[in-house]
N, C-alpha and C positions, 0 to 999 in steps of 0.2 A: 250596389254590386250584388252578383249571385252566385252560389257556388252550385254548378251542375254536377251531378253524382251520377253514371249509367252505369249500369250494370247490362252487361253484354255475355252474348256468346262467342266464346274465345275465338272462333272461325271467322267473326265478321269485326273483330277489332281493327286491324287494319285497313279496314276496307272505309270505316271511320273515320280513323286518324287520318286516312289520308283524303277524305273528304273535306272536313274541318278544316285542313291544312288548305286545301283547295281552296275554299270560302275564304281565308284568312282567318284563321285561328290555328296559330302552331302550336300554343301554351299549352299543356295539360300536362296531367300526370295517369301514367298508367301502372296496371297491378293484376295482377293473379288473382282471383279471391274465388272459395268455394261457396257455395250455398245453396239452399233449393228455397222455389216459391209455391204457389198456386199447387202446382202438379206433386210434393210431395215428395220429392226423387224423383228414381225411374229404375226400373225392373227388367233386368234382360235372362231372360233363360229363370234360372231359382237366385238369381243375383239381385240385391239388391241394393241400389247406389243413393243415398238418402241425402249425400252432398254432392253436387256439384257444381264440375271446374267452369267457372265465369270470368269474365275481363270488366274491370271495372277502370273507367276513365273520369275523373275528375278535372274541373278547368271553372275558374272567377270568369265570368264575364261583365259587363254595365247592362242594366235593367233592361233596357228595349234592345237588347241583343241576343235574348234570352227564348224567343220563341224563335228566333230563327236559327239559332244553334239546337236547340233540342227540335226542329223540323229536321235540319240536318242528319243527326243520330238517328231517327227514327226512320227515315227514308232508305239509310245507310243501312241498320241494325235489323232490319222487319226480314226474314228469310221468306217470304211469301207462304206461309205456312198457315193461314188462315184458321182461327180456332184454334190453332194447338198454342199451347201454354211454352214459355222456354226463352222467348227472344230478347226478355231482357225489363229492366224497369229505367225509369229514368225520375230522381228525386232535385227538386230546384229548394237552395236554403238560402237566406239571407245571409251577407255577409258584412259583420259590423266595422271589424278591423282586418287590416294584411298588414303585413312591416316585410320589408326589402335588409337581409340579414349582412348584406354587404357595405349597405349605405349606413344601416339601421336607424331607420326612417321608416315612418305610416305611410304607404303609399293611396288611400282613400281619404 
């Protein structure tokens, strides 16, 4: 099992979620989170904003499920913006253990 991490732009979260969901995958968890990558911020007028607001979507998926879920994101996530920095990352981790807190029980 893998645990897929995206980090999105808040404007195309939905547009994800509800792809995913499309595909079959309803599972995830969603969140707010700020940060900045590559680009540093971003700078409007004498303002400058050094964090920002991101959507980040987490979800377990089984191993060979795992490139077609993050084709998914990426197809979903990409603003056609070519070269510019912003659309987002996406981190795949292994996942050792899950427990089901209701059953409590190892579900892997």
């Amino acid at each position: 099992m893998k645990m897929i991490r995206a980090i999105i732009r808040p404007e195309m979260a939905d547009c994800v979620a509800d792809a995913l969901l499309e595909k079959g995958y309803p599972s995830m968890t969603r969140m707010d989170v700020y940060g900045r990558g590559k680009q540093k911020g971003l700078q409007v007028g004498t303002t400058f904003y050094d964090e920002l607001p991101k959507h980040m979507i987490m979800m377990v998926v089984h191993d060979e499920e795992v490139d077609t879920v993050v084709d998914i994101i990426m197809q979903n996530a990409y603003t056609g913006d070519d070269g510019n920095y912003g659309d987002g990352r996406i981190f795949v981790s292994p996942v050792k253990k899950a427990y089901t807190i209701s059953t409590q029980s190892a579900t892997l």
